[in-house]
C-alpha positions as CSV (number, residue, x, y, z in Angstrom):
1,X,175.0,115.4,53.5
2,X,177.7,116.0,56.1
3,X,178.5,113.7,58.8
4,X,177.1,116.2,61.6
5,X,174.2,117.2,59.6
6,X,173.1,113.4,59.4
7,X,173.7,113.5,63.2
8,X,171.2,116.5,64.0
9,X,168.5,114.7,61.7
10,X,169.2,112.2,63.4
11,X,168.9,113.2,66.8
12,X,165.6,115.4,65.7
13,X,163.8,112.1,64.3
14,X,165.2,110.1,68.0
15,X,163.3,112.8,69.5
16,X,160.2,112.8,67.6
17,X,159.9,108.9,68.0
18,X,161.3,108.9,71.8
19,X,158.6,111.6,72.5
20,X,156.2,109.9,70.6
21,X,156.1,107.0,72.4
22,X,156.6,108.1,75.9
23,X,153.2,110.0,75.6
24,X,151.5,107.4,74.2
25,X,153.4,105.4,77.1
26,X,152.4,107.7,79.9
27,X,148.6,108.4,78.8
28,X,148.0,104.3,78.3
29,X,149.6,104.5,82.1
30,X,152.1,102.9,81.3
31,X,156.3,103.2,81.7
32,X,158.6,105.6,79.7
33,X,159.5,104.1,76.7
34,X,161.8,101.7,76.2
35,X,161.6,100.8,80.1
36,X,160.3,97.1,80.2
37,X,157.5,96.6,82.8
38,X,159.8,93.5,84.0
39,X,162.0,94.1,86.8
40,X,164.4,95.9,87.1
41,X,167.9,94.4,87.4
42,X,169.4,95.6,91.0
43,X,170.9,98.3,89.7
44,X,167.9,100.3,88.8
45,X,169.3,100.7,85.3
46,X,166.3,102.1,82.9
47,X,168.3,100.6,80.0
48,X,168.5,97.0,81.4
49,X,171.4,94.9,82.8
50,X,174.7,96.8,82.2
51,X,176.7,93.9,81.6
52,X,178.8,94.0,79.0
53,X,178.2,91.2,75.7
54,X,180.1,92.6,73.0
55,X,182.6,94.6,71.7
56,X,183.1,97.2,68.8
57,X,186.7,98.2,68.9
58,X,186.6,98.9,72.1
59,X,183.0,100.1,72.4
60,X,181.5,97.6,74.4
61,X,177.1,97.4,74.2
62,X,175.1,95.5,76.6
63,X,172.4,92.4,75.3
64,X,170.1,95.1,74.1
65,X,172.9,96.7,72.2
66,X,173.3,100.0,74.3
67,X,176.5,101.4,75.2
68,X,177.9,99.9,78.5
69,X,180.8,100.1,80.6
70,X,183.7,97.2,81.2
71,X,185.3,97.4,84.3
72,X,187.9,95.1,85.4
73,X,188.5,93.3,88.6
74,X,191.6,95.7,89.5
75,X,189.0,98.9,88.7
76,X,190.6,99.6,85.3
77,X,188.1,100.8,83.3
78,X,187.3,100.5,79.2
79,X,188.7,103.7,77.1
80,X,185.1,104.6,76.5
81,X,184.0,105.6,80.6
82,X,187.3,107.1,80.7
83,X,186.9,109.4,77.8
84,X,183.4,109.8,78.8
85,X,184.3,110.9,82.3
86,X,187.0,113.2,80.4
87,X,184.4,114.6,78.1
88,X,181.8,114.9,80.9
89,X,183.8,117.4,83.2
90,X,184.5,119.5,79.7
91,X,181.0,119.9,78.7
92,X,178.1,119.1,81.6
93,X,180.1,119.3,85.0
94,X,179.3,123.3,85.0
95,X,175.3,122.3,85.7
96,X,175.3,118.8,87.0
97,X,177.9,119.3,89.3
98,X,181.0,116.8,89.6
99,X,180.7,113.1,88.7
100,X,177.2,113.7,87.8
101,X,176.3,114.2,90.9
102,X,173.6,117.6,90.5
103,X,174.0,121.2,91.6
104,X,171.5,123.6,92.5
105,X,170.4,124.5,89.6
106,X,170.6,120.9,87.2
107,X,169.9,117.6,88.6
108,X,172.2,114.7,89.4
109,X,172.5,112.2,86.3
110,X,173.5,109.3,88.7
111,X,170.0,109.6,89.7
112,X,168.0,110.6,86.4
113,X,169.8,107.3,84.7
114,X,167.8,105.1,87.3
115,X,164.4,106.5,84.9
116,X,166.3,107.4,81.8
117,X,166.7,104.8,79.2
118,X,169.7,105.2,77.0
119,X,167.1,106.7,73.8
120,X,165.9,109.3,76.6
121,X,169.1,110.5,77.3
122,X,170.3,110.8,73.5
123,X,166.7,113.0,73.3
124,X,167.4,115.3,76.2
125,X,170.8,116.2,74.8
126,X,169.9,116.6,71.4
127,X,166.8,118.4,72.0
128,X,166.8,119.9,75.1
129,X,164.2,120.2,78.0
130,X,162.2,122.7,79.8
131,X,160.6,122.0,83.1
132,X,158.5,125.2,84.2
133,X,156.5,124.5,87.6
134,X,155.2,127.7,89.6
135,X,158.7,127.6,92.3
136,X,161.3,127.3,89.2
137,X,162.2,127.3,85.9
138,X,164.7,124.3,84.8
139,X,166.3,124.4,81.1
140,X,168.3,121.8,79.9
141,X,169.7,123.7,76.2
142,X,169.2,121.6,73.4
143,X,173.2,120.3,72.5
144,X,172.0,118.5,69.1
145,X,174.6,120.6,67.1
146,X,177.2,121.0,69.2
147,X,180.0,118.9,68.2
148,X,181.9,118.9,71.4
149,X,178.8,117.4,73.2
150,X,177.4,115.1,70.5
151,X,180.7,113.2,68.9
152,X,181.2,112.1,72.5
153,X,177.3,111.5,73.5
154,X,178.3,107.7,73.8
155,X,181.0,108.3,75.9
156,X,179.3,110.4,78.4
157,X,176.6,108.3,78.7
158,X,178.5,105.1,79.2
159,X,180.9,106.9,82.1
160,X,177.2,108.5,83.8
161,X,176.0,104.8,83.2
162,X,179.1,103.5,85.1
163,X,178.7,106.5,88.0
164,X,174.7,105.7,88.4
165,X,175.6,101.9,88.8
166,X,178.0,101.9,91.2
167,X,180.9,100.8,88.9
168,X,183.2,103.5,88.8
169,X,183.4,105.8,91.9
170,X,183.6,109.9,92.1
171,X,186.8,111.7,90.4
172,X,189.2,110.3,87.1
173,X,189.4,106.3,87.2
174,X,193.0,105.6,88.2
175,X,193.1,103.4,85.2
176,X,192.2,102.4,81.6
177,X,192.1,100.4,78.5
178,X,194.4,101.9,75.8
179,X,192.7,103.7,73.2
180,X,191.2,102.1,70.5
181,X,193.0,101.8,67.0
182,X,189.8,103.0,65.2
183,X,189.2,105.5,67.5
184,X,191.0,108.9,66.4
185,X,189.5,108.2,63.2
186,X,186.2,108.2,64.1
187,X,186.9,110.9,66.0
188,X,188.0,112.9,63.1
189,X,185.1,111.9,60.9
190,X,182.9,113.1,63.3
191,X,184.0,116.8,63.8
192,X,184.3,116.8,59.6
C-alpha cells in the first residue's frame, strides 16, 4: 500500500471515529470530542495548553502529543509554523483569507481553532464539510487526497495554531529555526 493511500484510509477512519464521537458527544449534551469539560487554558485552545514538551526533529507536540508551535523570546519561530504559514498561503489563503483570518465566503481559522480540536481539523480537511442553512450554502471540499494539502496538514495546523493563540502575528515570521535534517526526506516519502 502506498504511503498516500495509507494517508487517505487514514484520514477516512479519523473521520468516521471524530464524527462518531462528536455526535454521540453533542446528543449526550455534551462538548465536541476530544474537548475536556475542564477549563480552558487562556488561550481558548480546543486542543489544550500549546506549550511545547517535546521534540521530534524539529516537530515539536504539546503534553497531549498534538502538534504545537515553539516560539522564541526574539519571535523566531520553529521551521514547522514557518513552513505551515508558507504552505497555508499556497493552498487555503484563497477561501480563508490571509493569515487565517476568513473571507466572505470561508470562515476565519484563528477563530474556528478556539472550537476545533486538533482531530477536528485533520477531519474537516480530509473529509470535507457542508453547511447548508436557508441564507447560504458553505462547502469546505474534502482535501484527503490532495498531496499538496495533506503532506503539510501538520504544518498548517501548527502555524493556524500559532495565529489563533496569539503567538505569531499576521504576514511571514521574520524568523525561523533551520530546517530539520529529516525533514526533506520525509517530505519526499510523503509525495511517493
Amino acid at each position: 500500500m502506498t504511503p498516500l493511500r495509507y494517508a487517505g484510509l487514514l484520514g477516512a477512519a479519523v473521520i468516521a471515529v471524530a464524527g462518531f464521537a462528536y455526535a454521540q458527544d453533542q446528543a449526550a449534551g455534551g462538548k465536541p470530542a476530544g474537548q475536556a469539560a475542564a477549563a480552558q487554558p487562556a488561550s481558548n485552545d480546543a486542543s489544550g495548553n500549546p506549550a511545547a514538551v517535546s521534540d521530534d526533529d524539529g516537530k515539536w507536540s504539546d503534553k497531549n502529543g498534538n502538534p504545537t508551535f515553539k516560539v522564541g523570546p526574539d519571535g523566531k519561530v520553529d521551521w514547522y509554523t514557518y513552513i505551515g504559514f508558507v504552505q497555508y498561503s499556497a493552498n487555503c489563503l484563497q477561501c480563508h483569507g490571509p493569515d487565517g483570518l476568513g473571507s466572505t465566503y470561508a470562515p476565519s481559522l484563528v477563530d474556528a481553532l478556539h472550537s476545533l480540536n486538533y482531530g477536528d481539523v485533520l477531519a474537516t480537511v480530509a473529509g470535507g464539510k457542508k453547511n447548508v442553512s436557508a441564507a447560504q450554502d458553505l462547502v469546505m471540499p474534502a482535501l484527503g487526497e490532495n498531496k499538496n494539502v495533506m503532506c503539510y496538514i501538520d504544518a498548517i495546523y501548527i502555524y493556524l495554531r500559532a495565529r489563533s493563540d496569539g503567538a505569531v502575528g499576521r504576514g511571514r515570521p521574520a524568523t525561523h529555526a533551520p530546517k530539520p535534517k529529516g525533514y526533506d526526506d520525509a517530505e519526499d516519502s510523503c509525495f511517493g
